[in-house]
C-alpha positions as CSV (number, residue, x, y, z in Angstrom):
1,X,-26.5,-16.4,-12.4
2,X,-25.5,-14.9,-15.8
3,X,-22.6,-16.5,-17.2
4,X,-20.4,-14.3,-19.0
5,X,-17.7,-15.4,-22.1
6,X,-14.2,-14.3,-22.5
7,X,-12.6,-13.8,-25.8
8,X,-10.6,-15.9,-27.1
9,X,-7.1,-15.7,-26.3
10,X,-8.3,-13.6,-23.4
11,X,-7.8,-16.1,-20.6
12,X,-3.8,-16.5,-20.2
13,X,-3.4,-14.1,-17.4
14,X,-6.1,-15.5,-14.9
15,X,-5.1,-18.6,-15.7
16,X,-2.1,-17.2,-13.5
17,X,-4.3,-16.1,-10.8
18,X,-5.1,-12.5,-12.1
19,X,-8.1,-11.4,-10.5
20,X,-9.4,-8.6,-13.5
21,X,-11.2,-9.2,-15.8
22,X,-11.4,-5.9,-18.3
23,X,-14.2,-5.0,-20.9
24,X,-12.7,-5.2,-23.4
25,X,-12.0,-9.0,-22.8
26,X,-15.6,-10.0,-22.5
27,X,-17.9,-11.1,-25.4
28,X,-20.7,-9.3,-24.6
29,X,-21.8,-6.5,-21.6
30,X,-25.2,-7.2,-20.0
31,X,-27.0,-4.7,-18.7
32,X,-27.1,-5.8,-15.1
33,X,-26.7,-4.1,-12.4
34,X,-23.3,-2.8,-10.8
35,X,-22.1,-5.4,-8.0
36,X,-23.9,-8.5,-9.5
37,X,-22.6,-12.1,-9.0
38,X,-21.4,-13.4,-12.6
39,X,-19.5,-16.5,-13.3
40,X,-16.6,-15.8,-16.0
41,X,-16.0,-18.7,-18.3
42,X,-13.6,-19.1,-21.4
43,X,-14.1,-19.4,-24.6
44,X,-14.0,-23.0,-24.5
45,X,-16.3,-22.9,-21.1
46,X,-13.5,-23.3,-18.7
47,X,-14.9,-21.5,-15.5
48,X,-12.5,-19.5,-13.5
49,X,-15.3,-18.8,-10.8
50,X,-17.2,-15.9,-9.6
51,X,-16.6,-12.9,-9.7
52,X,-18.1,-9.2,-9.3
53,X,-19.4,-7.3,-12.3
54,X,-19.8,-3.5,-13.0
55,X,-20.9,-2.9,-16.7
56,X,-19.3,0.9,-16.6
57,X,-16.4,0.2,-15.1
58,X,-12.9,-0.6,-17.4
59,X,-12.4,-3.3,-14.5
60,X,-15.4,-5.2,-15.7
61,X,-15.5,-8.4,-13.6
62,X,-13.3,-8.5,-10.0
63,X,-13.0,-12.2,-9.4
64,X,-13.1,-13.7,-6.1
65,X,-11.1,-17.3,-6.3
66,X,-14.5,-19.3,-5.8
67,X,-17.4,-20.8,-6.5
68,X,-19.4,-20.9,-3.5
69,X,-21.7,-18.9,-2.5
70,X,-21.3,-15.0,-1.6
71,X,-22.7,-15.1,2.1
72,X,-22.2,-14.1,5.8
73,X,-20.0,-17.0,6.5
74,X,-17.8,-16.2,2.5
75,X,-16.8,-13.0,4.3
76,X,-16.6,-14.3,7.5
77,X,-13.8,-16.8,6.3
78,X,-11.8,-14.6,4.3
79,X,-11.5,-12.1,6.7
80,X,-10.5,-15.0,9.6
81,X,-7.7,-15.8,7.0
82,X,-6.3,-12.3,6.7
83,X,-6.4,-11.9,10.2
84,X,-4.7,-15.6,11.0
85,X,-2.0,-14.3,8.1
86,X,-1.5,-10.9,9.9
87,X,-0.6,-12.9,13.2
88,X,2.9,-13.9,11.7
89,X,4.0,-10.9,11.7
90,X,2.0,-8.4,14.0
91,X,0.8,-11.1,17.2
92,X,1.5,-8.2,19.4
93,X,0.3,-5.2,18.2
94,X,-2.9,-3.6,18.0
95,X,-3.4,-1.6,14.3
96,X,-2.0,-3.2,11.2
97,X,-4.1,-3.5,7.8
98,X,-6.4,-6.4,8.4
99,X,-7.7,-6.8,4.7
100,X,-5.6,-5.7,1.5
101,X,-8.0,-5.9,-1.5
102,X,-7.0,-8.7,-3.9
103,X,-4.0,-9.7,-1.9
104,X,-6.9,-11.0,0.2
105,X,-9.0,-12.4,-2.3
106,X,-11.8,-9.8,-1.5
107,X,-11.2,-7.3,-4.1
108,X,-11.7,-3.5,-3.7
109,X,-11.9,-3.8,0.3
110,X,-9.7,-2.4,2.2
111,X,-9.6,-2.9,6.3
112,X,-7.8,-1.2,9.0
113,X,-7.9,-1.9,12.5
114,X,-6.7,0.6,15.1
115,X,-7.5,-0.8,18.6
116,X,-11.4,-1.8,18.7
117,X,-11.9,0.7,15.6
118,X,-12.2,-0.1,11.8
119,X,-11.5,1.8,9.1
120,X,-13.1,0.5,6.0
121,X,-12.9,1.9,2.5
122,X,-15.0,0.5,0.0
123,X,-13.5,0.4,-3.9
124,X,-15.7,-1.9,-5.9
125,X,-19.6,-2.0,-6.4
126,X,-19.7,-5.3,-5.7
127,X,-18.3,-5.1,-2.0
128,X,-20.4,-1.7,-1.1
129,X,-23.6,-3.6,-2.1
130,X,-22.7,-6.3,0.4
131,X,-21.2,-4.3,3.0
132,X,-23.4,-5.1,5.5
133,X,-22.4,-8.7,5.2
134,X,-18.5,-7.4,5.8
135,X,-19.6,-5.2,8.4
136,X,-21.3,-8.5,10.0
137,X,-18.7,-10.5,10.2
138,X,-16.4,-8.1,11.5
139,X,-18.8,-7.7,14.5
140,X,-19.0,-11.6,14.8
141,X,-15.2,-12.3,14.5
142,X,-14.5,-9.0,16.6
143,X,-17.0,-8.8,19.4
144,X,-15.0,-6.3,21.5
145,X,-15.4,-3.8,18.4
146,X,-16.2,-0.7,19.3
147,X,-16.9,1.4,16.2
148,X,-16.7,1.0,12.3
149,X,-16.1,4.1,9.9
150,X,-16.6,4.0,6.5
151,X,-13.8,5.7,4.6
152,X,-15.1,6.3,1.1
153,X,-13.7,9.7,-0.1
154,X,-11.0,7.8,-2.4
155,X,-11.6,9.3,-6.0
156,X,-10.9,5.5,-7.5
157,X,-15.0,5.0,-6.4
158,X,-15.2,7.3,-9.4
159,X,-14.3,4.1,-11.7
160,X,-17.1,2.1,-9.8
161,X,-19.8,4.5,-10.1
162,X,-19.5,5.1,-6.6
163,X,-20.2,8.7,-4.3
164,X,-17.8,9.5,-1.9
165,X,-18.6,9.6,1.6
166,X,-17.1,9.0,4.9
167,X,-19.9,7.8,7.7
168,X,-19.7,5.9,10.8
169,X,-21.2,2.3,10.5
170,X,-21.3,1.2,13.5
171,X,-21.0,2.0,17.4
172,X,-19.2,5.5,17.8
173,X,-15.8,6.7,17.0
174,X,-13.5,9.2,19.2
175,X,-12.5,12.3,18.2
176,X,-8.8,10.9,18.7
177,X,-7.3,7.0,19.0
178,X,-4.6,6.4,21.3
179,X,-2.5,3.3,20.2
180,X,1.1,2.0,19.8
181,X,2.9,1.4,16.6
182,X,6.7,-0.3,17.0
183,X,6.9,1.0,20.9
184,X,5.9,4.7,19.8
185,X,2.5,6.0,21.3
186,X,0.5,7.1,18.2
187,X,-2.7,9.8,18.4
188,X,-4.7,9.4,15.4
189,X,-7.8,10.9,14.3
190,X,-10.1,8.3,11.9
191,X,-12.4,10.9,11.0
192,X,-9.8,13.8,9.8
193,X,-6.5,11.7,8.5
194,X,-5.8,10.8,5.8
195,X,-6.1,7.4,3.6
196,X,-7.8,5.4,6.3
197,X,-6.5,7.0,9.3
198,X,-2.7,5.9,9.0
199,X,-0.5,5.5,7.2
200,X,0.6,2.0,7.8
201,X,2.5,0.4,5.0
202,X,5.7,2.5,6.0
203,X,6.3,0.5,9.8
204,X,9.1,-1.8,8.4
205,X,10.8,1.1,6.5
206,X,10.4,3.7,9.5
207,X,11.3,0.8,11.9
208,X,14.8,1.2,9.6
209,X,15.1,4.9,10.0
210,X,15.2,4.3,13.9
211,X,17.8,1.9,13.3
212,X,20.2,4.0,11.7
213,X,19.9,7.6,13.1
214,X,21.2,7.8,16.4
215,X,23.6,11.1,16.7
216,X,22.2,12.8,13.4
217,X,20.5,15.6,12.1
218,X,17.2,14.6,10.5
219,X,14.5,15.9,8.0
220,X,11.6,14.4,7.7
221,X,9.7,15.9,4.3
222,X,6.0,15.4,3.8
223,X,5.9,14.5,7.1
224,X,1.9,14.0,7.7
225,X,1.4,13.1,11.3
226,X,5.3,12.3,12.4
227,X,5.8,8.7,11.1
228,X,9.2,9.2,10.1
229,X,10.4,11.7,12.4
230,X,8.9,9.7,15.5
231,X,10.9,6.9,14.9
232,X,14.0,9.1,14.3
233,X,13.6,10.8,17.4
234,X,13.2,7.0,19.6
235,X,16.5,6.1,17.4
236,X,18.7,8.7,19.0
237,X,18.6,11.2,16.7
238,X,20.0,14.5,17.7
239,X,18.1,16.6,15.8
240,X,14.7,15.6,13.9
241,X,12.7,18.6,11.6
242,X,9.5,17.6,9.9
243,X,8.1,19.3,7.1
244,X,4.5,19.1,6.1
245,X,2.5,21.6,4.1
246,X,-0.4,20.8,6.2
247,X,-1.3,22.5,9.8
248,X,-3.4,19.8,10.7
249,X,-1.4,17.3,10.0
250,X,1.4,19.0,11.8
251,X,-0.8,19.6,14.9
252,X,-1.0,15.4,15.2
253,X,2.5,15.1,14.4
254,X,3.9,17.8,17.4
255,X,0.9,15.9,19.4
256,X,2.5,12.5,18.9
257,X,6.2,13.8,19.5
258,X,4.4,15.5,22.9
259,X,3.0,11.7,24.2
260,X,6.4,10.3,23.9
261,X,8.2,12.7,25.6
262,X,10.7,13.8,22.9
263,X,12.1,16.9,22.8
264,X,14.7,16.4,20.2
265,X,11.7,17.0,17.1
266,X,10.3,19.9,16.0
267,X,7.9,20.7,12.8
268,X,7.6,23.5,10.4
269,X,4.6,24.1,8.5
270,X,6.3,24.8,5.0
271,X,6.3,23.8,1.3
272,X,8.8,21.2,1.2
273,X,10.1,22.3,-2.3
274,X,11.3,25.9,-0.9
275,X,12.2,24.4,2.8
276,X,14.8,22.7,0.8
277,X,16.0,25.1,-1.1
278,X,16.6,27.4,1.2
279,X,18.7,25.2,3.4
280,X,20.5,25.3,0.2
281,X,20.6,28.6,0.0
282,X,21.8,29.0,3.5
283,X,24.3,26.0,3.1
284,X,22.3,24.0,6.1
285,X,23.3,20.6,5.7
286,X,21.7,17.5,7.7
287,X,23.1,14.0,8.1
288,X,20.0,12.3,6.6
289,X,16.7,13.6,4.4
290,X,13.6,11.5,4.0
291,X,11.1,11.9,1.2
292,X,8.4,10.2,1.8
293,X,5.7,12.4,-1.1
294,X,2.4,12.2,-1.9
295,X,1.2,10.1,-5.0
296,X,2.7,12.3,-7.6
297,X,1.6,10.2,-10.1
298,X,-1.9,8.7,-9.8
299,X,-2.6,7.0,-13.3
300,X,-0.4,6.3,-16.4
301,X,-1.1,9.4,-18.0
302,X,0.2,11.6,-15.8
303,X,4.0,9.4,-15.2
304,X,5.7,12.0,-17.3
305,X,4.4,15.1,-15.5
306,X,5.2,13.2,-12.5
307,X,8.9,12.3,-13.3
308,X,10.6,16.2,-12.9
309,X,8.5,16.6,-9.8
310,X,10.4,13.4,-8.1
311,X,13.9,14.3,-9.9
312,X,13.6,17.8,-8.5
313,X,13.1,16.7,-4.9
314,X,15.9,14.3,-5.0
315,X,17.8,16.3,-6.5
316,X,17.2,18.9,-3.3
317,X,17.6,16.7,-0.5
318,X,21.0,15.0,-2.5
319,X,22.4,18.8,-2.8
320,X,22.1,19.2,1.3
321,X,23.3,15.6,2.5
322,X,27.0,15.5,4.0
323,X,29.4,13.4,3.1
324,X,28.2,10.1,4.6
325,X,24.9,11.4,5.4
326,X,21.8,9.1,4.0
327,X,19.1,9.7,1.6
328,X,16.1,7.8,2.0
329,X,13.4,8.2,-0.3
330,X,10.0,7.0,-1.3
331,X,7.2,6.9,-3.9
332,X,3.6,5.7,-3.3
333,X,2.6,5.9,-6.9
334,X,1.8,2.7,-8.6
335,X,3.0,3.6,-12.0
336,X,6.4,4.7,-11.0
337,X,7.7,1.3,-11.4
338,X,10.8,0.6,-8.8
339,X,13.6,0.6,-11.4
340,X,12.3,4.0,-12.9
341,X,12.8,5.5,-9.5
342,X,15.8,4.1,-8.8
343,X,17.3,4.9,-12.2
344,X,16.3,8.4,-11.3
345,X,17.7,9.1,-7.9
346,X,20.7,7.8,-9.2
347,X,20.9,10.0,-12.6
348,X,20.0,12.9,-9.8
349,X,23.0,11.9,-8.1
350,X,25.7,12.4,-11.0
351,X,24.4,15.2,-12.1
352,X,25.3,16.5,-8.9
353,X,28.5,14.5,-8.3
354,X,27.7,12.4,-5.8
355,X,28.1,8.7,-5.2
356,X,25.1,6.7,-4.1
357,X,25.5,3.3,-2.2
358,X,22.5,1.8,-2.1
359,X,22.1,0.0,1.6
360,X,17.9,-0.6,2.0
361,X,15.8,-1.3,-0.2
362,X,11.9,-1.9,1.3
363,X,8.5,-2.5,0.1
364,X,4.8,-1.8,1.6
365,X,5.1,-3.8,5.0
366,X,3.7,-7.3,4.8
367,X,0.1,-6.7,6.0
368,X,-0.2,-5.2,2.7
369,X,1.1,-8.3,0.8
370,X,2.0,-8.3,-3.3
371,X,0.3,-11.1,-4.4
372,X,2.6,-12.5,-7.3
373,X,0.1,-12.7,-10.1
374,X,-1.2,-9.4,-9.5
375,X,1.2,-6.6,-10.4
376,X,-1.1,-4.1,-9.0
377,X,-1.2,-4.7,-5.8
378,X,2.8,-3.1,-5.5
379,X,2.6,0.3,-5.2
380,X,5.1,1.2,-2.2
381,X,8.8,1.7,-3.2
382,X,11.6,2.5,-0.6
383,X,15.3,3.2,-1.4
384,X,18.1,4.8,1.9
385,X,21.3,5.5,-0.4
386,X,24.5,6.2,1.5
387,X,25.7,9.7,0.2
388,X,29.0,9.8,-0.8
């Protein structure tokens, strides 16, 4: 096994746990190839393990906590552990995120299972040339599994080198999945959605939306297939609109509101931008907004160009809230750190005259954990603001 040499100085931040190592950090690049077992030591030959290595990737070494061998039964443990985790919080129901990456300590995996289905999406080249082994051990641990699909259109295999494919890897997968998320019957479609089929780090912060919206008029925008306005509509809501710029996505969404019998929801294939502004316009005013976006901002570079775009939809949904009414609002991208969002909603708010109290404040749900050393692994932030 090649041993490769960090800098010096370069070792501080996985002495903390920090599972990257970046190129720039090492003392020399080998030409192996992408996905090969290395063992990262220090300058002063302190070892922190193995790890994976991709020569053309900025992310040059993903370590993986140990120093036993990469195997069947590796895999096989880890993903017992995420599973044993997931059952303090989710012993009852059936799709959650059973691996999460890093958090996990198998980076640039990613595992969802809906049912007897698994949606797997592969981000690092040393997990896709040992898939087989992860696909193994899912069988083995899992031997009711009925299919595995292998979600790999995400552009971050770019980084890795990596094409972009989605393929079944096992057994077959249905057109559509019936399951149950929080009580509300779900119709999803691994193939066609998006992400990995669901999108699953929202449960806690929808499960508060149902809390709080009995006997109000709702919006959910960028509504995909219903999350939101689903749990609305099993809250009491009197009125629940989504908004989605996506027919497909829509014809899931009226699908799902369909199965659970509730005929207080209704979606409208529009551009969420002008929906809101014309409910402006027309001086329609709803009891609560959600934003739940797409990742506006999907690297550093682009934060600045991102900023307006998430200052102008707040801004929207603020100037058609009542008095009393809620705001809830979300962002997915990584680099728009917590405080910059919140900072933002709340400048949004003055300019417009309103006073924000803020009364939830939620995170990706906990079968996506943040492990504390690794900044990266937040990306999910969640603010509902009383509108005042």
């Amino acid at each position: 096994m090649h041993k490769l040499s960090l800098k010096k100085g370069c070792d501080k931040r996985l002495m903390t746990g920090h599972q990257w190592v970046f190129s720039n950090e090492l003392q020399e690049i080998p030409k192996l190839e992408p996905g090969s077992l290395v063992e990262v030591v220090s300058s002063n030959g302190i070892t922190f393990g193995f790890g994976f290595f991709n020569p053309s990737s900025l992310i040059a070494v993903r370590l993986l906590m140990t120093e036993r061998d990469i195997n069947a039964d590796f895999f096989k443990a880890r993903i017992q552990a995420a599973y044993q985790y997931r059952m303090n919080f989710y012993p009852e129901e059936k799709i959650f995120r059973l691996v999460f990456g890093e958090s996990d300590f198998l980076p640039g995996l990613i595992i969802d299972k809906y049912e007897d289905y698994f949606s797997v999406q592969i981000l690092s080249s040393g997990i896709e040339a040992r898939k087989s082994l992860v696909f193994d051990a899912l069988l083995d641990l899992f031997p009711t599994t009925k299919g595995i699909i292998e979600k790999n259109n995400s552009q971050l295999r770019q980084l890795e080198g990596l094409n972009q494919t989605v393929k079944i890897a096992f057994g077959n997968i249905p057109d559509e999945i019936e399951t149950v998320e929080s009580g509300i019957k779900i119709s999803l479609s691994l193939t066609s959605g998006q992400k990995t089929g669901y999108y699953l780090d929202q449960r806690e912060n929808r499960r508060f939306i149902r809390r709080i919206s009995a006997g109000k008029k709702v919006i959910d925008c960028y509504c995909n297939q219903g999350g939101f306005a689903l749990n609305a509509a099993m809250g009491g809501a009197a009125e629940v609109v989504g908004v989605d710029s996506s027919e497909q996505a829509l014809v899931r969404a009226r699908l799902n509101a369909v199965v659970n019998n509730f005929d207080n929801i209704r979606f409208i294939e529009s551009d969420v931008v002008e929906f809101l502004q014309k409910c402006r316009v027309d001086n329609a005013f709803w009891d609560m907004v959600i934003l739940d976006p797409p990742a506006f901002a999907r690297n550093k570079k682009s934060v600045p160009q991102a900023l307006p775009l998430y200052a102008k939809i707040n801004r929207l949904a603020l100037s058609v809230i009542s008095p009393g009414g809620f705001l809830a609002s979300s962002s997915c991208s990584q680099h728009i750190e917590e405080d910059m969002l919140l900072n933002l909603i709340e400048k949004e708010g003055r300019r417009l005259n309103r006073q924000l109290k803020l009364v939830f404040r939620g995170l990706q749900s906990p079968d996506h954990p943040l492990l504390a050393s690794m900044p990266e692994t937040q990306y999910l932030k969640f603010f509902v603001f009383s509108v005042v």
